[in-house]
N, C-alpha and C positions, 0 to 999 in steps of 0.2 A: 735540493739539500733539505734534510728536515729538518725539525726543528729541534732535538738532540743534538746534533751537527751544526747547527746554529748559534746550538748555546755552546759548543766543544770549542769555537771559533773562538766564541767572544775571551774565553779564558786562557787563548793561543794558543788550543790544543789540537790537531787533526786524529783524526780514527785510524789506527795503523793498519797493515794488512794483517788478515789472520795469520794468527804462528801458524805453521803448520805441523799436524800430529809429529809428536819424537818417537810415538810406537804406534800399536795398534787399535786407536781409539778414534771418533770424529771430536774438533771443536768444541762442537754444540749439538745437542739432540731437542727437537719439540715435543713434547709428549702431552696431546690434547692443548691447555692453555698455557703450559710452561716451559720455559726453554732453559735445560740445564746445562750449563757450559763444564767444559772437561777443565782442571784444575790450569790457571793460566800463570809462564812464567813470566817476570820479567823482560820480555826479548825486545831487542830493539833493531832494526835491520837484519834479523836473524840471529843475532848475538845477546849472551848476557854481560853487563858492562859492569859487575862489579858479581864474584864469588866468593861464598865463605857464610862462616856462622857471624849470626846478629847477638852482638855484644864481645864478641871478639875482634877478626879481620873487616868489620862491618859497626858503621853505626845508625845506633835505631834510626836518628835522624833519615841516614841514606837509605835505609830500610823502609822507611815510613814512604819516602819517593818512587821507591822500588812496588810498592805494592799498588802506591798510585798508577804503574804501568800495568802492573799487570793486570787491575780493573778496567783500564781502554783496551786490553789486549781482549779481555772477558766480553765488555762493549762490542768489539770487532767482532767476536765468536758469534754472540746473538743475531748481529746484524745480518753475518754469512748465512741463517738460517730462515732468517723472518723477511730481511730484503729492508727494512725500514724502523729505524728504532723508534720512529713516534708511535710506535705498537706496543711498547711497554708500559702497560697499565702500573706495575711498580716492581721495583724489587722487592723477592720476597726472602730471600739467604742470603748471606753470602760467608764464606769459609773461610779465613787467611792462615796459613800453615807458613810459620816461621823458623828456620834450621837455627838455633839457639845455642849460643856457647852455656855450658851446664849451670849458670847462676845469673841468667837471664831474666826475667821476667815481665821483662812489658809488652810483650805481645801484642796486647790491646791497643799500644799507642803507633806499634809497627802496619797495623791493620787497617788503623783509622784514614790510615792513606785510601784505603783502599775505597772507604764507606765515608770519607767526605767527600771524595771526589763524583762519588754516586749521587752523593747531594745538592753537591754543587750546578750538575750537571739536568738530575732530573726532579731537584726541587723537593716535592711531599713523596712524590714516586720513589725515590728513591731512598725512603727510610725502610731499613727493613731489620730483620733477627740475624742476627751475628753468631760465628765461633771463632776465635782466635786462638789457635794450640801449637805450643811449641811444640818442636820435632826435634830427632836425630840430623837428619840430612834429606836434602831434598834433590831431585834428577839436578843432574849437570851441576850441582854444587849451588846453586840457585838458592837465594839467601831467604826469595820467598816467596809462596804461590796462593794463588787463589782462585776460588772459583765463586759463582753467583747463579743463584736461580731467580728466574725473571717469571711475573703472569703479562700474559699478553691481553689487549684488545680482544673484542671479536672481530674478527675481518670481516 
């Protein structure tokens, strides 16, 4: 187990299996040192367990949880590509796209799920540059998605 996986432990979290594409895209792609992950939903055994907009049928609170999955879902992505996440020299993006009822605005604290749990997990590595942007709606009604671009190690 590495030591990513060790630390996901210590916080009672395991690494889920990767989502699998909902259309025609992979995960995750490496591209030289970076591995950029395809936008990740909230899915948990194949399902999303709560949809709708953030600040209406949805609250930021449960949104802020939601986005913390869907950064292990992100985690999962990378892993399926690289084999080992003690390869992540750090985050270096990450995108949180929130489906927002029209007088919404905290985005930022909807996302934070996403970028504390990155730090929780991988410490200095995992500070990185952020966008948090509301939306219209997002696939399958999905309250919030995200994606992360990671630099690796050399191998």
């Amino acid at each position: 187990m590495s030591a990513v996986e060790e630390k996901l432990a210590e916080l009672g979290l395991t690494l889920p299996e990767v989502v699998p594409p909902l259309a025609a895209y992979q995960p995750a792609v490496q591209s030289g040192p970076y591995v950029h992950t395809s936008g990740q939903l909230p899915m948990v055994d194949g399902k999303l367990s709560v949809t709708g907009k953030v600040g209406g049928e949805v609250t930021p609170e449960e949104a802020k949880d939601l986005a913390r999955t869907c950064a292990l879902n992100a985690l999962a992505a990378v892993k399926s590509v690289v084999g080992d996440l003690d390869r992540i020299a750090r985050v270096v993006k990450v995108t949180g796209f929130v489906a927002s009822a029209t007088d919404f605005t905290g985005q930022p604290g909807v996302v934070n799920g996403a970028s504390e749990l990155l730090g929780a997990v991988l410490g200095d590595k995992g500070v990185h540059a952020r966008s948090a942007v509301g939306v219209a709606v997002l696939p399958l009604d999905a309250p919030v998605e995200v994606e992360i671009q990671v630099e690796l190690t050399q191998a």
